[in-house]
Phi, psi and omega in degrees: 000129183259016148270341168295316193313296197279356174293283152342264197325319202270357187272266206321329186275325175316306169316337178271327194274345194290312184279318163296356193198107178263198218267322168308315196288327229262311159347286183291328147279006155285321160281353146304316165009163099349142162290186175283136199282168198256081162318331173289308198293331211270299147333278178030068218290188185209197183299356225205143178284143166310127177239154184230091162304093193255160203235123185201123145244035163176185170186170200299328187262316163272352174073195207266144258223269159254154174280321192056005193319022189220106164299293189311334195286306187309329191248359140339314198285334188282328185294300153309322169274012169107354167325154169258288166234153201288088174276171157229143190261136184237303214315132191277295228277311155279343191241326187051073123290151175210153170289023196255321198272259167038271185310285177333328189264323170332290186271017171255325186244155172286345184260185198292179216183098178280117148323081190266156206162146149291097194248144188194026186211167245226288181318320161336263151351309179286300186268001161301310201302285180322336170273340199100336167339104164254006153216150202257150173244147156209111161287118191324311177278000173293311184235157175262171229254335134342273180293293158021289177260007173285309189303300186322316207281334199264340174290332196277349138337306196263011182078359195246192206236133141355072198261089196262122192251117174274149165221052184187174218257339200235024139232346162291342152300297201301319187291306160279333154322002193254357218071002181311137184275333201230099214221100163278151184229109182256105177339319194247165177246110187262037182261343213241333176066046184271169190238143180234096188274028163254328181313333184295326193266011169286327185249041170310298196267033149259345163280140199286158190284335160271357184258145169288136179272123172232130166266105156245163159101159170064117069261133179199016173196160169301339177297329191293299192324299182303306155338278212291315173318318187271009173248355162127350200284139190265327187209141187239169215225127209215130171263250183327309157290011124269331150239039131268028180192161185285116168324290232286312183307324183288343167269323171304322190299319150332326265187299175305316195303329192262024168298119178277022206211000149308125222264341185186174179252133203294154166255000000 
């Protein structure tokens, strides 16, 4: 399964970073932090849909996306075209990421800032925070519910907020059981990483009526956005179509497309 693989690769390389910088220190620089900015506040929904701007250069399914060599530059920009908040991709080895990206985008922008990652470890966690991460991704299929709810119970510990993702009717349960507040439906499959852009709106109304709706994966055009909006999406959490194209136009047309007051969806 090649979501067990990167889950494993991103536990082994976190474990490498883990002997040069151990779990006390990082510990200790994370509760130093600031606090974590309000990820609930930033999402929230409105007329309109939400975008989460993600800075990726590559993946597993498409190879390599962009170089960025400027992280910090990128969610300028995103910030500038209207994002609400910022992912970063840290996973090194398929995605060439670093907490490194992270830290750099933390302190260029004003808005909340997600950790996207296999996190599947306590220590994840701890040095997402210690980097600036005021948001944690945990994916449903990844952990068993143990661990699940241990990781959760330990982002909201740290002040920061959960982005808990499902791609099924029985982790989108799992997922609330947890209380999420922040309940993603991710398009792909990342065992199989076929994309089903319907799914979100099959498991809409299995997510509780208090939780922010999040569509992520399958957007490359404004018709998708307007597609996930009319399916119920409070935010949508968008990559590829942005950095392979001008950030900025492109989250506006986006951005225009998720307008509840669009008249149809562009083709």
């Amino acid at each position: 399964m090649l979501l067990a693989d990167l889950t494993a690769g991103a536990v082994e390389d976190a474990e490498s970073r883990r002997r040069s910088r151990p779990l006390d220190e990082v510990e200790r620089i994370a509760l130093a932090q600031p606090p974590a900015r309000d990820a609930i506040a930033a999402l929230a929904p409105t007329a309109g849909v939400r975008i989460i701007a993600e800075v990726k250069r590559a993946s597993p399914s498409r190879g390599d996306l962009a170089a960025i060599p400027d992280p910090a530059l990128q969610a300028r920009l995103y910030e500038e075209g209207g994002a609400s908040v910022i992912s970063v991709l840290t996973e090194q080895r398929r995605f060439k990421g670093s907490l490194d990206d992270l830290a750099a985008v933390r302190s260029a922008v004003s808005l909340p800032v997600l950790r996207k990652d296999f996190v599947a470890t306590p220590y994840q966690v701890l040095e997402a925070r210690a980097a600036g991460a005021d948001l944690v991704l945990l994916i449903v299929a990844a952990l068993e519910q143990p661990l699940l709810a241990e990781l959760y119970g330990l982002v909201r510990q740290l002040g920061m907020t959960p982005l808990v993702e499902a791609h099924s009717a029985d982790e989108v349960a799992r997922a609330a059981s947890l209380g999420a507040e922040l309940i993603g439906v991710n398009a792909r499959d990342l065992s199989t990483f076929e994309l089903d852009r319907d799914l979100f709106g099959r498991l809409v109304d299995d997510i509780p009526s208090g939780a922010i709706k999040v569509a992520e994966s399958a957007v490359l055009r404004p018709a998708d956005v307007a597609h996930y909006r009319a399916a119920g999406a409070d935010a949508v959490l968008i990559g590829e179509a942005l950095v392979t194209g001008d950030p900025v136009a492109t989250l506006a047309s986006f951005l225009e497309a998720g307008q509840d007051d669009a008249s149809q969806e562009e083709t």
